[in-house]
N, C-alpha and C positions, 0 to 999 in steps of 0.2 A: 457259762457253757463248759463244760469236761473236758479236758484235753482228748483228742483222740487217736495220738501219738503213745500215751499210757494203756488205751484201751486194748484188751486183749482182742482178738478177730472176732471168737467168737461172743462179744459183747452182744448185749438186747439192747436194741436202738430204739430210746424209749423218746418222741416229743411233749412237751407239755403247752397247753391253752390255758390258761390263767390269767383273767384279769388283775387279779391280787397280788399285788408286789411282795407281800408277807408270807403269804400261803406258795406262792412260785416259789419262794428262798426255803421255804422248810421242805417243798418237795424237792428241790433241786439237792440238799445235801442231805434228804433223804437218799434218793438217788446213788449219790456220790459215797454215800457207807455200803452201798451192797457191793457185793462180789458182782464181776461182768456186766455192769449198767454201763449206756454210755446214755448220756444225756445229750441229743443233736441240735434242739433249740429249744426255744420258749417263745410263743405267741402270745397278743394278750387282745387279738381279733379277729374277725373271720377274714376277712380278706389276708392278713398276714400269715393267718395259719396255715390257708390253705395252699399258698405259693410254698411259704417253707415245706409244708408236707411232699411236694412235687420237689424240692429242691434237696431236701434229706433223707428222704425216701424210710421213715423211721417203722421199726416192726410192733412196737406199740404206741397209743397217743392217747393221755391221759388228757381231758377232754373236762372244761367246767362247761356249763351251759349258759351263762349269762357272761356274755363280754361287754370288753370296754365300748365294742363297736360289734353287733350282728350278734351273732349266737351261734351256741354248739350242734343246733341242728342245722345251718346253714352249711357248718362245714361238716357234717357228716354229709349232706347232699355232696355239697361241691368235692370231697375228696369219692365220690360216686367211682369215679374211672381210675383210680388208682390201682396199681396190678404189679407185687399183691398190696393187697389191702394192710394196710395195721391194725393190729387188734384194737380193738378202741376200748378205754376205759373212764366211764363218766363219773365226773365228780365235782359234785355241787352241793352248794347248802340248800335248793329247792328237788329235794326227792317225793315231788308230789307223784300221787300214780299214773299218772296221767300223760307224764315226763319221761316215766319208766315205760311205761308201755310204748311209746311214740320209741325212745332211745333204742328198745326190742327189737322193734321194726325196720329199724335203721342198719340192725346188725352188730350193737355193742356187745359186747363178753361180758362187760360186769356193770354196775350201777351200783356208787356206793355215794351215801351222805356225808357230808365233809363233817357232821357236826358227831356223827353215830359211828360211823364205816372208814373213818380214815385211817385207824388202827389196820384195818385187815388190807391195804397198800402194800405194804412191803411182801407180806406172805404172797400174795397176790402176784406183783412183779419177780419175785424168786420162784413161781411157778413157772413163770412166762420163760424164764432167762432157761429153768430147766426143759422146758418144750425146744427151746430153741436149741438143746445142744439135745435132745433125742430125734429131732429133724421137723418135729409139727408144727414150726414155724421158719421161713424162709429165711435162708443167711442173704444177704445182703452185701 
C-alpha cells in the first residue's frame, strides 16, 4: 500500500480488486509512478472489497471480475449505497460482451481487457486524477 503521509491532498484515491498477486504488483507500482495516485488498498474478494470500499472511501476502483471468492459484479451491487460512488474501472481477461454490457448497467466508466486495454490504464487514471483537480470528481 502507498504511504499516505507522502501523498499530496489532492491525490486520486484509487482501490484495486485483483485476484492476481502478479497483475495487483504491476498495477500497484503502476500506480506508484504516476503523479498524485494514492493507492488506499487491494482486495482480492468481494466480501473484502466491499468492507474496504466503505473503510477507504476510495474516488476510483479498478475492479477484475472474477475473484478469489464472489465477483466483480457482486461488489459493484454491494457498493450500491456508497455516496459518492467511485468511479469504477473494470478490468479483466474475460471482456465478453455480455460482461460489458451487464458492467454498463451497473454504471462503470470504462471496460478494459487485461490482455488488449491494459495499455490505455494509466492514460485513463491521469485523466481521472485531472478531473479530480478541475472538481468533477469528489475530494475526499
Amino acid at each position: 500500500m502507498t504511504d499516505s503521509a507522502k501523498a499530496p491532498v489532492s491525490a486520486l484515491r484509487i482501490m484495486l480488486v485483483e485476484d492476481s498477486a502478479i497483475l495487483a504488483s504491476h498495477v500497484m507500482e503502476l500506480i506508484q509512478k504516476l503523479p498524485d495516485m494514492l493507492l488506499t488498498g487491494i482486495a482480492d474478494n468481494q466480501k473484502d472489497a466491499i468492507q474496504m470500499l466503505a473503510d477507504t472511501l476510495p474516488q476510483v476502483l479498478i475492479l477484475d471480475l472474477h475473484l478469489r471468492e464472489g465477483n466483480g459484479f457482486g461488489v459493484l451491487r454491494g457498493m450500491a449505497r456508497a455516496d459518492p460512488p467511485p468511479k469504477v474501472v473494470v478490468l479483466t481477461t474475460f471482456g465478453l460482451p455480455e460482461y460489458r454490457r451487464q458492467a454498463e448497467k451497473l454504471g462503470v466508466a470504462a471496460f478494459l481487457d487485461k490482455s488488449s486495454d491494459y495499455h490505455l490504464l494509466p492514460g485513463l487514471l491521469c485523466a481521472m486524477a485531472e478531473d479530480l483537480r478541475s472538481g468533477d470528481l469528489p475530494k475526499i
